[in-house]
PDB file as gemmi writes it, atoms N, CA and C in Angstrom:
CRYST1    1.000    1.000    1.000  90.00  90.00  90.00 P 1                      
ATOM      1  N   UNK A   1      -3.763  10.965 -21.495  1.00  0.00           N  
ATOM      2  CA  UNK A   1      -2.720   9.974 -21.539  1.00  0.00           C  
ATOM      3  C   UNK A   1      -1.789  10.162 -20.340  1.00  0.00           C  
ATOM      4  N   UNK A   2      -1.150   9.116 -20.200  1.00  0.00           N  
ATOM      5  CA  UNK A   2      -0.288   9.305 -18.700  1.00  0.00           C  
ATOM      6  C   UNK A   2       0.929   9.395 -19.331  1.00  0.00           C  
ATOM      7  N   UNK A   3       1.911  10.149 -18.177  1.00  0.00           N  
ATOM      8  CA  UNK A   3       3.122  11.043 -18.744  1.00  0.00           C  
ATOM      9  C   UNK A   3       4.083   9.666 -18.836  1.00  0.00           C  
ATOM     10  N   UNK A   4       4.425   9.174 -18.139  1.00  0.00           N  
ATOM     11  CA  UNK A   4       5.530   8.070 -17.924  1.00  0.00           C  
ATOM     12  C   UNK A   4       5.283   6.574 -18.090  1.00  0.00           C  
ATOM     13  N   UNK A   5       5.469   6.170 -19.162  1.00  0.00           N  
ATOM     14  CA  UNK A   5       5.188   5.093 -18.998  1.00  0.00           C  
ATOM     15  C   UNK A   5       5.900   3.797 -18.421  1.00  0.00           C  
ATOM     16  N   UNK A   6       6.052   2.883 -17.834  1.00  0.00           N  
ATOM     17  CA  UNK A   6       6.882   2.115 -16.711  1.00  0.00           C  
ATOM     18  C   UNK A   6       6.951   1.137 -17.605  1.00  0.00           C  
ATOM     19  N   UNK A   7       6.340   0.687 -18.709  1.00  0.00           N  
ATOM     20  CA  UNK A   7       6.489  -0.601 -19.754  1.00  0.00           C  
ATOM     21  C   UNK A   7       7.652  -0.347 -20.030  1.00  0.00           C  
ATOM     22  N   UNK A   8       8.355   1.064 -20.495  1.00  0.00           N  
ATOM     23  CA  UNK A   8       9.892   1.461 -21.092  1.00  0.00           C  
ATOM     24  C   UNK A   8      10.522   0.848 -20.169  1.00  0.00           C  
ATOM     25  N   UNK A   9      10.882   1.070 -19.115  1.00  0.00           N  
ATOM     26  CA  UNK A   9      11.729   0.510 -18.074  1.00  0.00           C  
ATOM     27  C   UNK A   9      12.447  -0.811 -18.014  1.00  0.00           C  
ATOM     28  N   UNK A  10      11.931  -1.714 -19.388  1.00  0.00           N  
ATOM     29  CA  UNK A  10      12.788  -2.853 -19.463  1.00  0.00           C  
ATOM     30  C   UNK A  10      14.133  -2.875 -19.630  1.00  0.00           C  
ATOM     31  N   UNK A  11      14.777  -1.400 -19.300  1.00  0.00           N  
ATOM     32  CA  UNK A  11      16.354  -1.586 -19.970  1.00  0.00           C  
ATOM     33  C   UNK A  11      16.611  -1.353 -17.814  1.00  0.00           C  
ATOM     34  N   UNK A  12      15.785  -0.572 -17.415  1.00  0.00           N  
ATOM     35  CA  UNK A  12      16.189  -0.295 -15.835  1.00  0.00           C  
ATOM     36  C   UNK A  12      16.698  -2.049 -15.445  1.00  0.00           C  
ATOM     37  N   UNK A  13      17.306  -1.283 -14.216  1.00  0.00           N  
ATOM     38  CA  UNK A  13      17.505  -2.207 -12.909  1.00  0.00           C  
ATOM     39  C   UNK A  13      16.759  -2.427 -11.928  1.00  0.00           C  
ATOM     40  N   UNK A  14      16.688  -3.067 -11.322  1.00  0.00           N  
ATOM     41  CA  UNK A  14      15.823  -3.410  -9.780  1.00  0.00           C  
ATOM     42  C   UNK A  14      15.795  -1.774  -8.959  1.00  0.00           C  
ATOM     43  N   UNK A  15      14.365  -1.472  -8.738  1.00  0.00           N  
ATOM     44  CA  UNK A  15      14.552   0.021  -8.163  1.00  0.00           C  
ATOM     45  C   UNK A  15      13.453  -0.594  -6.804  1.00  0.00           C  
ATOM     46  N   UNK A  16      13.363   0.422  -6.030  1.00  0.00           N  
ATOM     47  CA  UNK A  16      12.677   0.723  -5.285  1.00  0.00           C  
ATOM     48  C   UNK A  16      11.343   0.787  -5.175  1.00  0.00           C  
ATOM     49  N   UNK A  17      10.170   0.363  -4.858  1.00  0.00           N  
ATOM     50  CA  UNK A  17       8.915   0.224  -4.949  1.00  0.00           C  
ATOM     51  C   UNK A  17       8.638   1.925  -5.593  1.00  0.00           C  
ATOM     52  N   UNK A  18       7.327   2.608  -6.088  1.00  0.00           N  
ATOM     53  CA  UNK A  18       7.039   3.619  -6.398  1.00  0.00           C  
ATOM     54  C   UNK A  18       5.694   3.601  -6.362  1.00  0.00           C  
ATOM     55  N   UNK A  19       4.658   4.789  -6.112  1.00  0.00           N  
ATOM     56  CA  UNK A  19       3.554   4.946  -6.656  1.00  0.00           C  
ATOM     57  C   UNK A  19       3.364   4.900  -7.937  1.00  0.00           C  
ATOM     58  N   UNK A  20       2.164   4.643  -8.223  1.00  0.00           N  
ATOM     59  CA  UNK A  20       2.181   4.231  -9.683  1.00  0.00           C  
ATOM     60  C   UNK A  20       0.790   4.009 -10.038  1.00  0.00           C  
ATOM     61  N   UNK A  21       0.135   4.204 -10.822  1.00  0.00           N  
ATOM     62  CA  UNK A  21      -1.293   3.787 -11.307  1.00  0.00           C  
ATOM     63  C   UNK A  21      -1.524   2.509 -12.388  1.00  0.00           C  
ATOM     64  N   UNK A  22      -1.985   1.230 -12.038  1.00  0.00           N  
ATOM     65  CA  UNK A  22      -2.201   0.667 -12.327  1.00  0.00           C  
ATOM     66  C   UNK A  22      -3.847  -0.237 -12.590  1.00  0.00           C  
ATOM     67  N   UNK A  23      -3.944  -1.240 -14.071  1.00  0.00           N  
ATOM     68  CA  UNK A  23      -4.897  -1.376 -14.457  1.00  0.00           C  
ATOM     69  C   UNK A  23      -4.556  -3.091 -14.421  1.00  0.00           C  
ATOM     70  N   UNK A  24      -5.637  -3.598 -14.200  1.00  0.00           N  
ATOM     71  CA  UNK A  24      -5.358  -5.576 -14.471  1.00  0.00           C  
ATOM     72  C   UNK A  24      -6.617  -6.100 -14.345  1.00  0.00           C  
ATOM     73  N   UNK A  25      -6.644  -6.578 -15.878  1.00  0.00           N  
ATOM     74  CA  UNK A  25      -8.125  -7.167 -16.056  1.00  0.00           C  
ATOM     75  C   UNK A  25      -7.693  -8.574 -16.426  1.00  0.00           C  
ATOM     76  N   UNK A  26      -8.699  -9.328 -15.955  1.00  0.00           N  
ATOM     77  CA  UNK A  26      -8.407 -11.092 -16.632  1.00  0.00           C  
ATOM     78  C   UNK A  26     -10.031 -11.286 -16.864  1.00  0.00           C  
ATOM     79  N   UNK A  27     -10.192 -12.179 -17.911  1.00  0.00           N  
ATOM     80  CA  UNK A  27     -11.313 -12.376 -17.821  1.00  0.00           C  
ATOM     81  C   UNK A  27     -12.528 -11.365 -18.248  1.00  0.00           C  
ATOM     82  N   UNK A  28     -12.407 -10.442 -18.482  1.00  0.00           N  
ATOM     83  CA  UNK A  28     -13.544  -9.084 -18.139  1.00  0.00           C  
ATOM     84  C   UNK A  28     -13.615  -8.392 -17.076  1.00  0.00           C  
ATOM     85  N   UNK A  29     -12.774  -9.183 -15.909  1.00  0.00           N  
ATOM     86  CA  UNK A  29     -13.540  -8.833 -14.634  1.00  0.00           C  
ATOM     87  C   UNK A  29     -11.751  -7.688 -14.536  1.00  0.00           C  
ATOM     88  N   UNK A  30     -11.821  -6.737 -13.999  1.00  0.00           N  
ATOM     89  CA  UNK A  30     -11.205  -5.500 -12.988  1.00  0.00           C  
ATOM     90  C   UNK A  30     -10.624  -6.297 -11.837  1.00  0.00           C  
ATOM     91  N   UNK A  31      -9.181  -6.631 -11.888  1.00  0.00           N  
ATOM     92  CA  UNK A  31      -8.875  -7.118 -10.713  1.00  0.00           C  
ATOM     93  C   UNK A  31      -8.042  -5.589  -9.930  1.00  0.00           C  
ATOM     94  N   UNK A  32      -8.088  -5.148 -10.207  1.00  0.00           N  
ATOM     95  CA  UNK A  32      -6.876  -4.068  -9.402  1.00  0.00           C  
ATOM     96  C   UNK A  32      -7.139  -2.603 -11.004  1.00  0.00           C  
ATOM     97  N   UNK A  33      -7.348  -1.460 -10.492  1.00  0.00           N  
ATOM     98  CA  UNK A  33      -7.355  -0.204 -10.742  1.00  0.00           C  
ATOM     99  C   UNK A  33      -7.377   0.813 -10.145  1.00  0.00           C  
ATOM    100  N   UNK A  34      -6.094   1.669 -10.724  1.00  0.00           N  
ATOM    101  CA  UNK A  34      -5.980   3.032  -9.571  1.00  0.00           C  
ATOM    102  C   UNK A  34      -5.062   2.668  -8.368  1.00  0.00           C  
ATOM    103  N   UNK A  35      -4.680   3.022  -7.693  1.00  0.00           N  
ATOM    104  CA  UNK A  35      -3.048   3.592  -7.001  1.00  0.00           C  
ATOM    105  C   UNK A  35      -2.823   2.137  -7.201  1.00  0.00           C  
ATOM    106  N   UNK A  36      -1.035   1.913  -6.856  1.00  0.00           N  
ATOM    107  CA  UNK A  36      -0.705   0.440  -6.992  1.00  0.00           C  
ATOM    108  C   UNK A  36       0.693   0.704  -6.678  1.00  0.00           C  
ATOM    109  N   UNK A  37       1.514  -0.415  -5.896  1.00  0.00           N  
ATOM    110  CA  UNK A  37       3.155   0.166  -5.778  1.00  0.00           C  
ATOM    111  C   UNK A  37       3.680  -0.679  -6.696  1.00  0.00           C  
ATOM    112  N   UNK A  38       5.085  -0.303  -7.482  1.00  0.00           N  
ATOM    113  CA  UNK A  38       5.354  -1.114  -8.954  1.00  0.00           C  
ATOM    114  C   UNK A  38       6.935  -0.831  -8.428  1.00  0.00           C  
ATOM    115  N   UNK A  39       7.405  -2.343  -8.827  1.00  0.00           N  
ATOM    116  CA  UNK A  39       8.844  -2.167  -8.499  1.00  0.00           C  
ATOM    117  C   UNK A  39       9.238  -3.323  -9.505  1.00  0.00           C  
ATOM    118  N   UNK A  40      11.053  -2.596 -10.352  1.00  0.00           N  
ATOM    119  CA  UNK A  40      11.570  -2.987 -10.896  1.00  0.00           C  
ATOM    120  C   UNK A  40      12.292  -4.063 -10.535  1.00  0.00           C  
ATOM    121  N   UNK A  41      12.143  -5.610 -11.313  1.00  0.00           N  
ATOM    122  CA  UNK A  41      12.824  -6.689 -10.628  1.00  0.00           C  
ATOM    123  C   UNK A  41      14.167  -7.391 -11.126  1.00  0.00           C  
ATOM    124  N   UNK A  42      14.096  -6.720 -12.152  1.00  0.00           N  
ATOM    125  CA  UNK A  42      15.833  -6.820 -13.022  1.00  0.00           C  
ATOM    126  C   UNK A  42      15.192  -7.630 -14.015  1.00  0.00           C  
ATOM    127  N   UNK A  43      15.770  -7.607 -15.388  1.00  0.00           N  
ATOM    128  CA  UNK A  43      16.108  -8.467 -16.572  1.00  0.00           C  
ATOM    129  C   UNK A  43      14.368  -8.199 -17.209  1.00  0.00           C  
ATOM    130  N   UNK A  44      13.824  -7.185 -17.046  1.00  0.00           N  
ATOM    131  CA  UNK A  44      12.547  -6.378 -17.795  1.00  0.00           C  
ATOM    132  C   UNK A  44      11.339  -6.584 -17.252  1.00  0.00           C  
ATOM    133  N   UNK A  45      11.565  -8.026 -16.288  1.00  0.00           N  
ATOM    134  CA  UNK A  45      10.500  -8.245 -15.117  1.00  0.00           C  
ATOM    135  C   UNK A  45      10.330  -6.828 -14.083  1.00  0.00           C  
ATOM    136  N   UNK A  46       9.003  -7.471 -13.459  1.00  0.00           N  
ATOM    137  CA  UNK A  46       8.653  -6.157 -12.227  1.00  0.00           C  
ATOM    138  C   UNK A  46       7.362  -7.025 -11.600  1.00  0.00           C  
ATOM    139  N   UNK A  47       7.190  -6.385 -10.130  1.00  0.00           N  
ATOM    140  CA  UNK A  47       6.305  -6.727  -9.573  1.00  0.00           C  
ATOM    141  C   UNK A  47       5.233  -5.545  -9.441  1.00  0.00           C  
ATOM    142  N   UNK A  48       3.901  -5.819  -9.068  1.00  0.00           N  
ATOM    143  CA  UNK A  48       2.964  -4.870  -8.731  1.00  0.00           C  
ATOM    144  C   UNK A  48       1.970  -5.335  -7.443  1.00  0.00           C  
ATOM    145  N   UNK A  49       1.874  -4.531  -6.499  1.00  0.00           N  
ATOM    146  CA  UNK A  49       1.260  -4.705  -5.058  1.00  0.00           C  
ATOM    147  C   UNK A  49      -0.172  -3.926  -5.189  1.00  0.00           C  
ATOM    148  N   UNK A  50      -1.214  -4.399  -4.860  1.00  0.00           N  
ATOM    149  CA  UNK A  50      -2.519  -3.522  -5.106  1.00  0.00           C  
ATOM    150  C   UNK A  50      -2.837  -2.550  -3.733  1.00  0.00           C  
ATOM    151  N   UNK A  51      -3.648  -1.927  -3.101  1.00  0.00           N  
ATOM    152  CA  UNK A  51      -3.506  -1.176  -1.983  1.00  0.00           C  
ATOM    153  C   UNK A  51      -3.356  -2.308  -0.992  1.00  0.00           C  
ATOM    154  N   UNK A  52      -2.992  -1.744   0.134  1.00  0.00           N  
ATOM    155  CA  UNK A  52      -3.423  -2.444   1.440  1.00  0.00           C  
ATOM    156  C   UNK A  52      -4.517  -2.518   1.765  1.00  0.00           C  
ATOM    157  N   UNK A  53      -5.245  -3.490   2.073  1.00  0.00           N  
ATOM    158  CA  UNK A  53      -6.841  -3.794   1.977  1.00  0.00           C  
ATOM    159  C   UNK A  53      -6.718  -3.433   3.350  1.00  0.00           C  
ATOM    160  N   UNK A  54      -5.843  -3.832   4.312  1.00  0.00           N  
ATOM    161  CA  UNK A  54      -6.242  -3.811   5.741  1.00  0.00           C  
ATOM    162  C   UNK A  54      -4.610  -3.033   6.962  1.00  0.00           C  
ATOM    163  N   UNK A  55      -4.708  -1.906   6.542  1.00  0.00           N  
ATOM    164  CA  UNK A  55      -3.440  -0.977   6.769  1.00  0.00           C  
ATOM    165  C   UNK A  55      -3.253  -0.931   8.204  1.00  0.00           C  
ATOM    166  N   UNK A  56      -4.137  -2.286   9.368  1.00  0.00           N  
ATOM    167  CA  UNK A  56      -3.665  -1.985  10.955  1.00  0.00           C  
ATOM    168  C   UNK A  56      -3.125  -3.669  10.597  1.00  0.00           C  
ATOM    169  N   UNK A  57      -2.887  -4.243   9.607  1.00  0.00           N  
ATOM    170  CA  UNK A  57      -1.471  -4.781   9.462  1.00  0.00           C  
ATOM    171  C   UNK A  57      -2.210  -6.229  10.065  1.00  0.00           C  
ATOM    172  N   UNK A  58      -3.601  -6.424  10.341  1.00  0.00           N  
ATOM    173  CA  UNK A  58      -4.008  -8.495  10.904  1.00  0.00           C  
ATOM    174  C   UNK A  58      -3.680  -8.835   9.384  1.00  0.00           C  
ATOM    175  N   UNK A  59      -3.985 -10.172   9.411  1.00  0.00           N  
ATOM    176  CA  UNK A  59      -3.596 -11.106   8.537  1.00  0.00           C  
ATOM    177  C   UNK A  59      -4.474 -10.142   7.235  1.00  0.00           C  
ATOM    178  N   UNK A  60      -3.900 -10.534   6.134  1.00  0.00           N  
ATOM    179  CA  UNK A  60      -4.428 -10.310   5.077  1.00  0.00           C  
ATOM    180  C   UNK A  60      -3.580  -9.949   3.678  1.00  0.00           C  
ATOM    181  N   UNK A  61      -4.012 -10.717   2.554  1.00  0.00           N  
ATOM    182  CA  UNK A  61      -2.857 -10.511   1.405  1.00  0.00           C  
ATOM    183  C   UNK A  61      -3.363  -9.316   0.247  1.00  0.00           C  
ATOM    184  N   UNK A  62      -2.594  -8.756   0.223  1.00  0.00           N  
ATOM    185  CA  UNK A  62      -2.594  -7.853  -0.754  1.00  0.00           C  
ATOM    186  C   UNK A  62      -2.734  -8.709  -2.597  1.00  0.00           C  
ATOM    187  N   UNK A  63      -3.372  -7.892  -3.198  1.00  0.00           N  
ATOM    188  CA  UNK A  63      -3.327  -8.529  -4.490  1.00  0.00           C  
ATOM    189  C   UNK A  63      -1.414  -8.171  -4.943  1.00  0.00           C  
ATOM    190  N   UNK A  64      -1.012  -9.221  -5.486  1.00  0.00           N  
ATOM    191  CA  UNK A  64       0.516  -9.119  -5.947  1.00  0.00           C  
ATOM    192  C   UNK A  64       0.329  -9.635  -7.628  1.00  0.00           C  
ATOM    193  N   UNK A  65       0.654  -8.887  -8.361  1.00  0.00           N  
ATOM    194  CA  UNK A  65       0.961  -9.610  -9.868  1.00  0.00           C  
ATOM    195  C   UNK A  65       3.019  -9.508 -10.691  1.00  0.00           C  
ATOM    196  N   UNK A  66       3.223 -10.683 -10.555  1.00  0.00           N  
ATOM    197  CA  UNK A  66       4.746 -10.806 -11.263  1.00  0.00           C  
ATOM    198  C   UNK A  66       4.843 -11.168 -12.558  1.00  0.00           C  
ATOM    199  N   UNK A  67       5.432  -9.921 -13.512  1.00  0.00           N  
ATOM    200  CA  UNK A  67       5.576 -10.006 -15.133  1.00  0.00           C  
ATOM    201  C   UNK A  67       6.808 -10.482 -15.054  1.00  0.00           C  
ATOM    202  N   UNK A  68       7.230 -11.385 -16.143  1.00  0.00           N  
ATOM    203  CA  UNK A  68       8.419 -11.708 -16.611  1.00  0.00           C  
ATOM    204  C   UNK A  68       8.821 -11.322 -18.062  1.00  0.00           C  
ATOM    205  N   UNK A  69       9.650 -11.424 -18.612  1.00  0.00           N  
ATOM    206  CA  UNK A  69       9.767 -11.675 -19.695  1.00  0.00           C  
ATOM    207  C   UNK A  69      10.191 -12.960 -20.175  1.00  0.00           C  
ATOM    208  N   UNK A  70       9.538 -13.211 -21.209  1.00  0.00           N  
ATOM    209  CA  UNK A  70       9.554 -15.152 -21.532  1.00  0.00           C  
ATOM    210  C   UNK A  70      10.691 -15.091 -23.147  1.00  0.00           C  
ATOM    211  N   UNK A  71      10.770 -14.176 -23.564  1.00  0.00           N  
ATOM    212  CA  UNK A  71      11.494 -14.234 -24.840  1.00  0.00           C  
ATOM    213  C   UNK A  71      10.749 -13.617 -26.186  1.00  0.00           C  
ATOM    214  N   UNK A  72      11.288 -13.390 -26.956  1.00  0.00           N  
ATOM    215  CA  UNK A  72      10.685 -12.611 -28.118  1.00  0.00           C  
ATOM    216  C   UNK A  72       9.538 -11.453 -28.371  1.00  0.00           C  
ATOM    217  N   UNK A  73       9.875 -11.270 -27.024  1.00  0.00           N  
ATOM    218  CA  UNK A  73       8.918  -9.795 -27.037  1.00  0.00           C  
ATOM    219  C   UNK A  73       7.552  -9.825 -25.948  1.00  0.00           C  
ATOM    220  N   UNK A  74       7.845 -11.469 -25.479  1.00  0.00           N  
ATOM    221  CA  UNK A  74       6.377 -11.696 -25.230  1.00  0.00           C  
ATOM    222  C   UNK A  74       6.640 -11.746 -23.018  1.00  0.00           C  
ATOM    223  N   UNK A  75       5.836 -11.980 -22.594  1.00  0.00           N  
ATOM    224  CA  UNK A  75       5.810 -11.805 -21.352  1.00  0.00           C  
ATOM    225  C   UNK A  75       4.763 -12.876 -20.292  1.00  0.00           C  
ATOM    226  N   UNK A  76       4.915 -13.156 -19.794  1.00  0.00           N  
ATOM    227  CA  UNK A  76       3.773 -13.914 -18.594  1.00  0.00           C  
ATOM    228  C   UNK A  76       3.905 -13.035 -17.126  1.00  0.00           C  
ATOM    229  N   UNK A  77       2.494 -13.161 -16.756  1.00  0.00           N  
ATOM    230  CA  UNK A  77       2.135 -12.054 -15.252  1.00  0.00           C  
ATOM    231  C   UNK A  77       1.124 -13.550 -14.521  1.00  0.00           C  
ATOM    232  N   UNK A  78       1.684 -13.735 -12.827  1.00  0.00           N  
ATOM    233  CA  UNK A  78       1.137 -14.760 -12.090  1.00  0.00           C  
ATOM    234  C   UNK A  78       0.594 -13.648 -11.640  1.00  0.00           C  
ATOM    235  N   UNK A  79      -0.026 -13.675 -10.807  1.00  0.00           N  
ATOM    236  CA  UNK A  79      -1.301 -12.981  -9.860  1.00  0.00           C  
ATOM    237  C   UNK A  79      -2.058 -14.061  -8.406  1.00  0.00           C  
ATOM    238  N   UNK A  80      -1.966 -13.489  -7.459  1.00  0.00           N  
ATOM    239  CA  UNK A  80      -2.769 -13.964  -6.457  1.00  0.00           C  
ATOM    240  C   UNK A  80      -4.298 -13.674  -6.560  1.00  0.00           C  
ATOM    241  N   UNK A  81      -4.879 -13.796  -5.890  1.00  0.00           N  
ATOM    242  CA  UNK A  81      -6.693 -13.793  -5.982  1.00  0.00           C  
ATOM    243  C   UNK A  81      -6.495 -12.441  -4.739  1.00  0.00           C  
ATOM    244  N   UNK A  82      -5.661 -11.961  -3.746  1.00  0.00           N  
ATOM    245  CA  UNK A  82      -5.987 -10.678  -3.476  1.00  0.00           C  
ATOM    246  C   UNK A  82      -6.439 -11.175  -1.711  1.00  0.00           C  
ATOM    247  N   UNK A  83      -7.389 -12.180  -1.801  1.00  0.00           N  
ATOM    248  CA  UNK A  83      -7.528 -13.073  -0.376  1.00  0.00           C  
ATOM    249  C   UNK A  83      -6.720 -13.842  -0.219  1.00  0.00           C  
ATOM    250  N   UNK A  84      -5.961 -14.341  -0.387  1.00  0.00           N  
ATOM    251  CA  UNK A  84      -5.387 -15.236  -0.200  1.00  0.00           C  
ATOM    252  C   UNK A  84      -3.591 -15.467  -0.471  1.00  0.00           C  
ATOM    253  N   UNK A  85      -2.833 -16.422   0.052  1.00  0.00           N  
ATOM    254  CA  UNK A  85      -1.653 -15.936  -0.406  1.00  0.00           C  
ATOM    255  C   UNK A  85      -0.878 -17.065  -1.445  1.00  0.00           C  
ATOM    256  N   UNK A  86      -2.207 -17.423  -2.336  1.00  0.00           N  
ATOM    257  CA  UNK A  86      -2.055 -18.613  -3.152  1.00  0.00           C  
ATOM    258  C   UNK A  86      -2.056 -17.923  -4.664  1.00  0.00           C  
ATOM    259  N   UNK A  87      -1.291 -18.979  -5.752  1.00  0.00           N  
ATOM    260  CA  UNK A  87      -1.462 -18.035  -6.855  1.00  0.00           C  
ATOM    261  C   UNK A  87      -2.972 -18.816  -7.418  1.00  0.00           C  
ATOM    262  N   UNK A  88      -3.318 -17.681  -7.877  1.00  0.00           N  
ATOM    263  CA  UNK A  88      -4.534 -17.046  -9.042  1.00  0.00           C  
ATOM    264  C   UNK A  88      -4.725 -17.346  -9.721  1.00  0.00           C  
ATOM    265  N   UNK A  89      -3.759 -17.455 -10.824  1.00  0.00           N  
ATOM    266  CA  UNK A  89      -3.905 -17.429 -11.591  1.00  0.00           C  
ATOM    267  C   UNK A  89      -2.829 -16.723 -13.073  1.00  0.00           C  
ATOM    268  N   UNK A  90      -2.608 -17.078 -14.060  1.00  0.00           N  
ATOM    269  CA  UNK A  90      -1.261 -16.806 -14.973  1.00  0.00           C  
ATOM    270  C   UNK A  90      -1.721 -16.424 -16.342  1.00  0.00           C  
ATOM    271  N   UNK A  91      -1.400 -15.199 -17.140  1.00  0.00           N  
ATOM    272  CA  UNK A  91      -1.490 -14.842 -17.783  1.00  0.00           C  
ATOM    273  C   UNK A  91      -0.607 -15.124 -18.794  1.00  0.00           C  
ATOM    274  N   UNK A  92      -0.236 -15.845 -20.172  1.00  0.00           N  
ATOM    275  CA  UNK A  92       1.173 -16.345 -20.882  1.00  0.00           C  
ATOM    276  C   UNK A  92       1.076 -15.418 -21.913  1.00  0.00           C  
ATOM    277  N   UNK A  93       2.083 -15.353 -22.932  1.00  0.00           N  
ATOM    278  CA  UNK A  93       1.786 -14.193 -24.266  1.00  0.00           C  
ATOM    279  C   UNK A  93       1.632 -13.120 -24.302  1.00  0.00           C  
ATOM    280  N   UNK A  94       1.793 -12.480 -22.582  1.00  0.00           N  
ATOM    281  CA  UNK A  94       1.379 -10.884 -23.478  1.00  0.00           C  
ATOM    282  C   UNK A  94       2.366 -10.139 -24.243  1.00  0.00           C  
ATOM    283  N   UNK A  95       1.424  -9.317 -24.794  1.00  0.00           N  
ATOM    284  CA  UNK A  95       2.608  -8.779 -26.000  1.00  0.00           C  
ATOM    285  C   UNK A  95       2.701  -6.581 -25.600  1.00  0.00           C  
ATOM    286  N   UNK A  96       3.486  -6.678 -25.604  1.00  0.00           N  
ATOM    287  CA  UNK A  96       3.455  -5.086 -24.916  1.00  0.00           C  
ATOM    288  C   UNK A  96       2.545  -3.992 -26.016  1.00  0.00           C  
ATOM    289  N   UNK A  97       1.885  -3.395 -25.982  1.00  0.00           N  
ATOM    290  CA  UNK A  97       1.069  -2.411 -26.166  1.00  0.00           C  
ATOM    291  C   UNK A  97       1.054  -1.166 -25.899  1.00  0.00           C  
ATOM    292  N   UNK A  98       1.731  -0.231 -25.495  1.00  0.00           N  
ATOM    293  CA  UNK A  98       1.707   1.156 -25.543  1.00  0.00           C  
ATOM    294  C   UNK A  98       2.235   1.116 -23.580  1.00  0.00           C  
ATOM    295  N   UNK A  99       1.344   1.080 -22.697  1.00  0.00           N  
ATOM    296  CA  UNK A  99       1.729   1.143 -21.433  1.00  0.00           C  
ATOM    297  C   UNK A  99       1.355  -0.264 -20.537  1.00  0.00           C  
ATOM    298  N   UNK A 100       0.656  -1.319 -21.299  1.00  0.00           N  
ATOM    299  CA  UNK A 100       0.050  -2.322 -21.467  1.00  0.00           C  
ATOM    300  C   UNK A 100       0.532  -3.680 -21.661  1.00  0.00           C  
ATOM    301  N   UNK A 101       0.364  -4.318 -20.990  1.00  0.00           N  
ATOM    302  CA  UNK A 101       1.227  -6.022 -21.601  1.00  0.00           C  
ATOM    303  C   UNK A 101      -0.592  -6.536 -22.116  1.00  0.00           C  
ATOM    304  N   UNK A 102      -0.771  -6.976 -23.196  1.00  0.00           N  
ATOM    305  CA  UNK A 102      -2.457  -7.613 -23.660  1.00  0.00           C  
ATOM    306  C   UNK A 102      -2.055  -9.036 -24.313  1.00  0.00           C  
ATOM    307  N   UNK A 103      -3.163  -9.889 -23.683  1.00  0.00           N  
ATOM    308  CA  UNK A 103      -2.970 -11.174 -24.440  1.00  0.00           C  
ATOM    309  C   UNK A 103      -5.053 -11.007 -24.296  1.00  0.00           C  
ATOM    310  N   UNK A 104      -5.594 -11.925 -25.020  1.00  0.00           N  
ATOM    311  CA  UNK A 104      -7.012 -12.153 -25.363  1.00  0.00           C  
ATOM    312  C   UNK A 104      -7.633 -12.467 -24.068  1.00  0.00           C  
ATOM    313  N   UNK A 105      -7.094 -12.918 -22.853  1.00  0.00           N  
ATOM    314  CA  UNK A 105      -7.567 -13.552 -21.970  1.00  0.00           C  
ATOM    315  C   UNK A 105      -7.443 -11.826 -20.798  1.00  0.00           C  
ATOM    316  N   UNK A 106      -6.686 -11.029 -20.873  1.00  0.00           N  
ATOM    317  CA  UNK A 106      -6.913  -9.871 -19.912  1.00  0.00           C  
ATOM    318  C   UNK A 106      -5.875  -8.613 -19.983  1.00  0.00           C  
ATOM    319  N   UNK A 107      -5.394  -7.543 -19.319  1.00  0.00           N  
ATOM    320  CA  UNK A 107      -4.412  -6.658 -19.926  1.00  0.00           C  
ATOM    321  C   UNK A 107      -3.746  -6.143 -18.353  1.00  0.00           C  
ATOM    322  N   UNK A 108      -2.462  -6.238 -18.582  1.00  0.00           N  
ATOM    323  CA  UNK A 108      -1.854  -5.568 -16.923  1.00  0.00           C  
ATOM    324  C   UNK A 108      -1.337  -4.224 -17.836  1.00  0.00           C  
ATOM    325  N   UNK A 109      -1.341  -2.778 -16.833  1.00  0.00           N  
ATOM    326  CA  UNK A 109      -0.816  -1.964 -17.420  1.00  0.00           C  
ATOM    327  C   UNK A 109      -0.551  -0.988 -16.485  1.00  0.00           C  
ATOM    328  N   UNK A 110       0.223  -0.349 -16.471  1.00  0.00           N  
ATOM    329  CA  UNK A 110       0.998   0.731 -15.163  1.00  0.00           C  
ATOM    330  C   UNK A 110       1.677   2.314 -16.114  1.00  0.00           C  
ATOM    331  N   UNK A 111       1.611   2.878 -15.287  1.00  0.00           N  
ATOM    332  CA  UNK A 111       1.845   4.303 -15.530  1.00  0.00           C  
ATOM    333  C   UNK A 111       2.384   4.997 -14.114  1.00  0.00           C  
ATOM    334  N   UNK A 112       3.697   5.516 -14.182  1.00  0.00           N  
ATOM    335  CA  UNK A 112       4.039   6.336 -13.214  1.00  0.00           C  
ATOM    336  C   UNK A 112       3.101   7.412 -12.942  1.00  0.00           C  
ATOM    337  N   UNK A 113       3.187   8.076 -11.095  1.00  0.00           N  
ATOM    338  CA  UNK A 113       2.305   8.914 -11.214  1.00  0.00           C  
ATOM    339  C   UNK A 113       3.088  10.510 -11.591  1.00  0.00           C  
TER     340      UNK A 113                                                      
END                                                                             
């Protein structure tokens, strides 16, 4: 099990990007697992950046996924496709789970390292 979990963090403030290990499935398919930078965006939202695919910096988008909180416990995460700097695709309903936001359609989940 991982020591810290970053789901708690809904009471934090806007922090600073961090290492962080992250999981995001839609669909069945593995969009992003293993290292990931996770930063607090105020009001229980946060963003998550997947590696740098291409670290001498030419064109190219990093996978980005933004959780919100929508009300009553529940949450929505947009996501880019990772090529491109268009959105992806939107996840509505998730419901928090241990380190995990899960709705039937896929699961985002982060853990400090």
């Amino acid at each position: 099990m991982k020591p810290a979990l970053l789901a708690l963090g809904l009471t934090l403030v806007s922090q600073a990007a961090s290492a962080t290990t992250c999981y995001f499935e839609v669909d069945r398919t593995i969009l992003l697992q293993g290292a990931c930078d996770f930063e607090f965006t105020g009001n229980g939202g946060f963003e998550i950046y997947g590696p740098d695919p291409n670290p001498r910096g030419e064109a190219y988008f990093r996978e980005v996924i933004r959780f919100d909180l929508t009300g009553n416990g529940l949450g929505t995460a947009v996501f880019t496709g990772g090529e491109g700097s268009h959105l992806h695709g939107m996840l509505r309903n998730l419901d928090r789970q241990g380190a995990c936001w899960t709705n039937d359609q896929g699961s985002l989940c982060a853990w400090a390292e």
